[in-house]
C-alpha positions in Angstrom: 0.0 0.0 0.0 1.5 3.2 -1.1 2.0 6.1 1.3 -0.7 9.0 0.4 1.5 11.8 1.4 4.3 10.5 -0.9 2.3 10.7 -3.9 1.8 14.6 -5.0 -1.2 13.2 -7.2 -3.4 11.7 -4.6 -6.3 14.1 -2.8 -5.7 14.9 0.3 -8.3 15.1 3.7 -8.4 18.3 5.4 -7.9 18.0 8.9 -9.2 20.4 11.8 -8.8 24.1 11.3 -5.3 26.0 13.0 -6.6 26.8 16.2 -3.5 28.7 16.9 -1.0 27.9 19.5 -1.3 26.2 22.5 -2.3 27.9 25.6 0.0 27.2 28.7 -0.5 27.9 32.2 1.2 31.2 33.3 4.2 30.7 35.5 3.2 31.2 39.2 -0.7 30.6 38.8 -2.2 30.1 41.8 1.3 31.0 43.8 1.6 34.1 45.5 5.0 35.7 46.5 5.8 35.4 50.3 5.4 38.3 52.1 7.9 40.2 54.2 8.5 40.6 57.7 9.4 38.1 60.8 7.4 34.9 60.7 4.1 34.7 62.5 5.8 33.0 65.9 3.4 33.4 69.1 5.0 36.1 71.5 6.8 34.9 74.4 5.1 35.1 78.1 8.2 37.4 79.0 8.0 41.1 79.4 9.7 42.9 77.4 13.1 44.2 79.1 12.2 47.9 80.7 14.6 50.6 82.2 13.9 49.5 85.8 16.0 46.5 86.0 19.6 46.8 87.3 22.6 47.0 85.1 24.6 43.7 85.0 27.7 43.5 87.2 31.0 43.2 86.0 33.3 39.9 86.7 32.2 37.0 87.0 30.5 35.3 90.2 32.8 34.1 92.6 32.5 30.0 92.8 32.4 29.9 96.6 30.4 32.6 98.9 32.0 35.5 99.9 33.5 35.3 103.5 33.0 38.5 105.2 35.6 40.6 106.9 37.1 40.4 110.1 37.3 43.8 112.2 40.8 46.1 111.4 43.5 46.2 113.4 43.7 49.6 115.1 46.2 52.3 113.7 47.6 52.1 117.3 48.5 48.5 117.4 50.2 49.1 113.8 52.0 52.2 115.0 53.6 50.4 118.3 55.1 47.6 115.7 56.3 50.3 113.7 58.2 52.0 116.9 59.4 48.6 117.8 61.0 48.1 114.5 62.5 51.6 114.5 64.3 50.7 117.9 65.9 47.7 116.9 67.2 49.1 114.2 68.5 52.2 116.9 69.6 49.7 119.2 72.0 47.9 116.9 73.6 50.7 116.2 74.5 51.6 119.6 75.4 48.1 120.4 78.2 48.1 117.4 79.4 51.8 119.5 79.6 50.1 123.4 81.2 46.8 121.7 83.7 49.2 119.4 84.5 51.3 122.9 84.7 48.3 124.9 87.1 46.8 123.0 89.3 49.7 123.1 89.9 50.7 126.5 92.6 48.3 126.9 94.4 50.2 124.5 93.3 53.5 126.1 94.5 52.3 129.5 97.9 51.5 127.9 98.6 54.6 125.9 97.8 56.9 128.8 98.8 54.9 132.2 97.4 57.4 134.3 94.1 58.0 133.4 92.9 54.2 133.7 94.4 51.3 136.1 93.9 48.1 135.1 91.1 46.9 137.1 89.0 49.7 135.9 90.1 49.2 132.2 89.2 45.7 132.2 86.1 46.0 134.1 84.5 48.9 131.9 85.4 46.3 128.6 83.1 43.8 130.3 80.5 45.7 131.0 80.0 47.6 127.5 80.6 43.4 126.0 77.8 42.6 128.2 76.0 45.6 127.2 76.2 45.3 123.5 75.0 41.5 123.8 72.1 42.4 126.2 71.3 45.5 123.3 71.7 42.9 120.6 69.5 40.0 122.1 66.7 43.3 123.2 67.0 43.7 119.4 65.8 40.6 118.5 63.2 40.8 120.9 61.6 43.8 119.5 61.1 42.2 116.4 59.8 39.3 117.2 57.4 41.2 119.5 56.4 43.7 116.7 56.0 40.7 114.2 53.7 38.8 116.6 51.7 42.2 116.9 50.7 42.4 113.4 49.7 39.0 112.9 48.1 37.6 115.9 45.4 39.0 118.2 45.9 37.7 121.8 47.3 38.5 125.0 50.8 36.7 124.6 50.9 39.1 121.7 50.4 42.4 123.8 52.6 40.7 126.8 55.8 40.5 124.3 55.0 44.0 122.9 54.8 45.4 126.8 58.1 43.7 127.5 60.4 44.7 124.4 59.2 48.1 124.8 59.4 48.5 128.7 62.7 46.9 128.7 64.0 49.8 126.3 63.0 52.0 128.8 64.8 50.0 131.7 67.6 50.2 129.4 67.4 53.8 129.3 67.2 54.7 132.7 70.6 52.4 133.1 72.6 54.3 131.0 71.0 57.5 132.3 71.9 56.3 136.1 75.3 55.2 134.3 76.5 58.5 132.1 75.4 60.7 134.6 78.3 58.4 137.0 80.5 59.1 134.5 80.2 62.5 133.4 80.7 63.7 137.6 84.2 61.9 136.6 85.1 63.3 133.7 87.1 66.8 133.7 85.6 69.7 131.7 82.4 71.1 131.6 79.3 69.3 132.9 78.1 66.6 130.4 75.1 65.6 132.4 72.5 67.7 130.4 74.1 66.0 127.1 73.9 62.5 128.6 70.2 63.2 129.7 69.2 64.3 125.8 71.2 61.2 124.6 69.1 58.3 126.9 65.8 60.5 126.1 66.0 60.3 122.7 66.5 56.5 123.4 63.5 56.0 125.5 61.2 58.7 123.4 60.1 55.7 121.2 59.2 52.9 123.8 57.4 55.1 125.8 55.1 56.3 123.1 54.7 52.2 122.4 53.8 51.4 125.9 51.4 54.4 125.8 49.5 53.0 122.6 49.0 49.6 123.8 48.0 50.7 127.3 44.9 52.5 126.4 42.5 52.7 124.1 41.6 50.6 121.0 45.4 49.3 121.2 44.5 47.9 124.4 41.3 46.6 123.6 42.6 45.0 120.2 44.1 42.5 122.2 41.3 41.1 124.5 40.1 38.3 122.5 37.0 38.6 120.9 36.6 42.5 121.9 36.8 44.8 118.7 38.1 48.2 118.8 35.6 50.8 119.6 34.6 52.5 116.1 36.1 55.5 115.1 33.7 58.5 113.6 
């Protein structure tokens, strides 16, 4: 059977009219663009944050709670320590002097035989060598007195204190008693009003020491358990 559309000669059946082209759905029918704007979420049950609520703190929160503070130690208390320290440092000095001039009286009782026998030489070396050693070991007792003050609150504390200081002032009165001895000896002009100055400005500091700890909140800083009285 031949092929009707091959053969040019053969009729031909017309088909449905050209209807044009076809019709297609427009892009997006039926879709509408979103809209802008935050997404319909339900609001939260929190307030919104106003202007009443603190500011945040800086730092961060200590892990353990804060322990609170213990009462201060009283500037007097602080100040006798201070005075104590002071002396020692004083007192060595001296000490280095009364060992330096006992050592040389020997030789000052040689060179000059008639100002110094013997006996007396030998006996003024062993008491400034005895000196300087008590001076020294005094010393060391003021320290430790005004290092126990500052970091313990009891009354061995304020007993120690009391004693290094009041034994500067013995100490003072005994080379007071002593100079004064000495100066009634001595040819020239009366030394006595020196000497007095000199074991003054010796016992000036222990005696404002005592007086701290004596009274007031220096005395009441060592009763255990009392705190100073405040100060407005």
């Amino acid at each position: 059977m031949s092929d009707p559309w091959a053969d040019p000669s053969t009729p031909t059946e017309h088909g449905a009219p050209y209807a044009g082209p076809p019709t297609t759905t427009p892009p997006g029918a039926g879709w509408a663009p979103p809209g802008y704007g935050a997404p319909g979420y339900p609001p939260s049950g929190y307030p919104p944050p106003g202007y009443g609520y603190p500011p945040p703190g800086y730092g961060y929160p200590a892990p353990w709670p804060m322990v609170p503070r213990g009462p201060r130690r009283p500037g007097q208390v602080i100040a006798s320590a201070v005075l104590a320290f002071v002396q020692a440092a004083m007192v060595l000095i001296a000490s280095l002097y009364v060992w330096f001039a006992a050592s040389i009286v020997d030789v000052v009782a040689a060179d000059a035989p008639g100002s110094l026998d013997t006996d007396t030489a030998q006996g003024l070396a062993t008491e400034g060598t005895v000196l300087a050693i008590v001076q020294v070991l005094s010393a060391v007792l003021l320290v430790g007195a005004g290092v126990l003050a500052l970091n313990q609150r009891n009354r061995r504390a304020w007993i120690l204190l009391l004693a290094a200081h009041g034994f500067q002032v013995v100490l003072s009165l005994y080379w007071l008693v002593r100079l004064s001895s000495l100066a009634g000896d001595t040819p020239g002009p009366d030394a006595g009003a020196v000497f007095f100055v000199f074991t003054l400005f010796f016992a000036a500091g222990p005696l404002v020491g005592l007086g701290l700890i004596l009274f007031g909140d220096g005395r009441r800083w060592f009763d255990t358990g009392t705190a100073p009285a405040p100060q407005g």
